[in-house]
C-alpha positions as CSV (number, residue, x, y, z in Angstrom):
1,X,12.8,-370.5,-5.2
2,X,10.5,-367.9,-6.7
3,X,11.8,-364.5,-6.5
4,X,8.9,-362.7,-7.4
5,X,6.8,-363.9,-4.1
6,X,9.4,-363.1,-2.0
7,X,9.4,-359.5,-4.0
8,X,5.5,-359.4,-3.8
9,X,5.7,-359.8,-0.1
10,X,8.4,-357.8,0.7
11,X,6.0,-355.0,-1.2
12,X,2.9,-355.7,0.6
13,X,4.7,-355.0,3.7
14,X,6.4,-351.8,2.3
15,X,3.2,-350.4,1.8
16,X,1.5,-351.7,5.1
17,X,4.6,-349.8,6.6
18,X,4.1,-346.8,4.9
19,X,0.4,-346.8,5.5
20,X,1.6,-346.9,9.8
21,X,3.8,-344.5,9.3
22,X,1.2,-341.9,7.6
23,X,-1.9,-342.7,9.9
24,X,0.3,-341.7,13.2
25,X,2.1,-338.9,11.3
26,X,-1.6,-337.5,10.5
27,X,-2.4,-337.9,14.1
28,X,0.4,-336.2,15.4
29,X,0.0,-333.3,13.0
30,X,-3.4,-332.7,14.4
31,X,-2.4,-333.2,17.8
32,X,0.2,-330.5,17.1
33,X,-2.6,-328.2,15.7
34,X,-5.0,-328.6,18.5
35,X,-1.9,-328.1,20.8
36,X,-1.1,-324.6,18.8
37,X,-4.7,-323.7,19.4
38,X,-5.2,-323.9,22.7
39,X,-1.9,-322.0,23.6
40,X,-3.2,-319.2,21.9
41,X,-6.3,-319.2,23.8
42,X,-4.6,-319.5,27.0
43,X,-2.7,-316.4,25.8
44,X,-5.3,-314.7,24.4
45,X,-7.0,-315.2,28.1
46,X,-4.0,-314.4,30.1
47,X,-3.3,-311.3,28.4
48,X,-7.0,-310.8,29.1
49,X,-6.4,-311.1,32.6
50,X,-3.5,-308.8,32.9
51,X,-5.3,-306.0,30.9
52,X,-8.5,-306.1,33.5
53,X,-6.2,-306.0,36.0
54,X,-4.4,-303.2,35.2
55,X,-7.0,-301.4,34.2
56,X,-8.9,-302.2,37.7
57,X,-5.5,-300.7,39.1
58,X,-5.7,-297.5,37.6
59,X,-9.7,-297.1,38.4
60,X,-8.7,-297.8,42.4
61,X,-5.5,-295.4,42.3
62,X,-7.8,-292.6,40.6
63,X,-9.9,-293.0,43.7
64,X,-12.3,-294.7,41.6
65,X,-12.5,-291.7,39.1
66,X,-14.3,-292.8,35.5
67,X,-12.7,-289.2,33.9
68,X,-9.3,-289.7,35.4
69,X,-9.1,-293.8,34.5
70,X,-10.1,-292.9,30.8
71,X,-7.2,-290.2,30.0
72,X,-5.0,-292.7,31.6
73,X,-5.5,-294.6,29.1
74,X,-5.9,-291.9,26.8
75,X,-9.6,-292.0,26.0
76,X,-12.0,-290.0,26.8
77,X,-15.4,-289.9,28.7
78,X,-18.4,-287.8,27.7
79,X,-20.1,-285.9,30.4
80,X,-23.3,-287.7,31.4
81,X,-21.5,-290.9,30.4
82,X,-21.1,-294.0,33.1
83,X,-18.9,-296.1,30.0
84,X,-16.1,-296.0,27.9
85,X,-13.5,-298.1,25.9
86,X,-10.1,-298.8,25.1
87,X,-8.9,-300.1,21.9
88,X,-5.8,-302.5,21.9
89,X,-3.9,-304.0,19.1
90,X,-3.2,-307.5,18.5
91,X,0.3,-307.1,20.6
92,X,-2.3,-305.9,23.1
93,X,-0.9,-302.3,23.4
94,X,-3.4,-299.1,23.9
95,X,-4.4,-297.5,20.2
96,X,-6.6,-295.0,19.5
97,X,-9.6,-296.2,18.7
98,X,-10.0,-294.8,15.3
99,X,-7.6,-297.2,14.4
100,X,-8.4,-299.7,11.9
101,X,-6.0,-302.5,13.5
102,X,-8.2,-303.2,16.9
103,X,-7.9,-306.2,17.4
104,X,-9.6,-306.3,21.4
105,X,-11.8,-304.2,23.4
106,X,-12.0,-303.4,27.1
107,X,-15.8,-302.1,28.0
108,X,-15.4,-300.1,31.4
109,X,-18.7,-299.2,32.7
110,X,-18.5,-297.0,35.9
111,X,-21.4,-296.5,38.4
112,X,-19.8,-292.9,40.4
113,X,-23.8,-292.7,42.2
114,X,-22.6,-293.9,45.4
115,X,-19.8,-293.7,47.8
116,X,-19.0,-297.2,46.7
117,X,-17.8,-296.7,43.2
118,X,-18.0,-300.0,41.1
119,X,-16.3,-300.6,37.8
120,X,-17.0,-303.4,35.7
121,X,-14.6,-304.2,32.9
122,X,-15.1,-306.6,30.1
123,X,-12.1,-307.7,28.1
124,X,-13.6,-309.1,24.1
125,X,-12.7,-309.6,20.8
126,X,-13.1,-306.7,18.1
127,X,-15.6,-309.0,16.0
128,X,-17.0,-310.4,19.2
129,X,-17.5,-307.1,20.9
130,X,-20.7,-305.9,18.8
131,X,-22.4,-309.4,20.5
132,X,-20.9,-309.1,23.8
133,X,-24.6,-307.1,24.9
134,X,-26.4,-309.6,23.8
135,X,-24.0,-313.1,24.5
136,X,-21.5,-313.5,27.2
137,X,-18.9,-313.9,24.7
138,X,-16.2,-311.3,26.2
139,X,-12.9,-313.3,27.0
140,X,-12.7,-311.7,30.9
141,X,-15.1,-309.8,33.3
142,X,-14.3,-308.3,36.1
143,X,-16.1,-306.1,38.7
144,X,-14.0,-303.5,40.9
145,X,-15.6,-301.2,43.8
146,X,-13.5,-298.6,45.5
147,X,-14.5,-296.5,48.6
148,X,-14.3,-293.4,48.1
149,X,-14.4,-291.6,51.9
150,X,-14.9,-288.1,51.3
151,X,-15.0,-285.6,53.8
């Protein structure tokens, strides 16, 4: 018998083998990737959640107060203002904002001009918060209104 066919063949199908094994490793790598991506968007958009929500807390437990919401989270509100922000890292803790590791941005704009006080709070990106007036590219909105019965 001749050796070297049976060699030959026994090498085409090594490398016919090796050639399976390499395309389904390749997808499964990207799978993995793709995977890894879109858990950290659903984070990214959960921990959104939770910060508009705790934020909309505080505005409803202030009685709807923009002052008192904003040195809760210690920010501050200039007079004549309706808006302010709060400056998170990327562990999504409150920073100041002069701090050059924001990585997110909550927008709370307040309207106080009615007994029906509404907040509406919008949860973005550092980069994409310089677009978010002109895109909806913030990663949450949400829009609060307390009653405020005074007497």
């Amino acid at each position: 018998m001749n050796t070297s066919a049976k060699s030959g063949l026994f090498l085409i199908e090594m490398i016919i083998a090796i050639a399976v094994f390499a395309v389904a490793a390749a997808i499964c790598t990207r799978l993995f990737v793709s995977a890894h991506v879109v858990s950290s968007e659903a984070r990214e958009a959960n921990m959104a959640v939770l910060t508009a929500q705790s934020v909309a807390e505080v505005f409803k437990a202030t009685d709807g107060s923009a002052q008192e919401t904003a040195e809760f989270f210690g920010t501050g509100i200039s007079n004549g203002e309706d808006r302010f922000f709060i400056a998170l890292d990327s562990s999504w803790e409150v920073i100041s904002q002069a701090d050059t590791q924001v990585s997110y941005i909550v927008l709370v704009t307040v309207d106080e001009s009615s007994p029906v006080k509404k907040a509406s709070i919008a949860v973005s990106t550092r980069k994409g918060f310089y677009q978010m007036y002109h895109d909806d590219i913030s990663i949450f909105n949400i829009e609060v209104k307390h009653y405020s019965h005074q007497t």
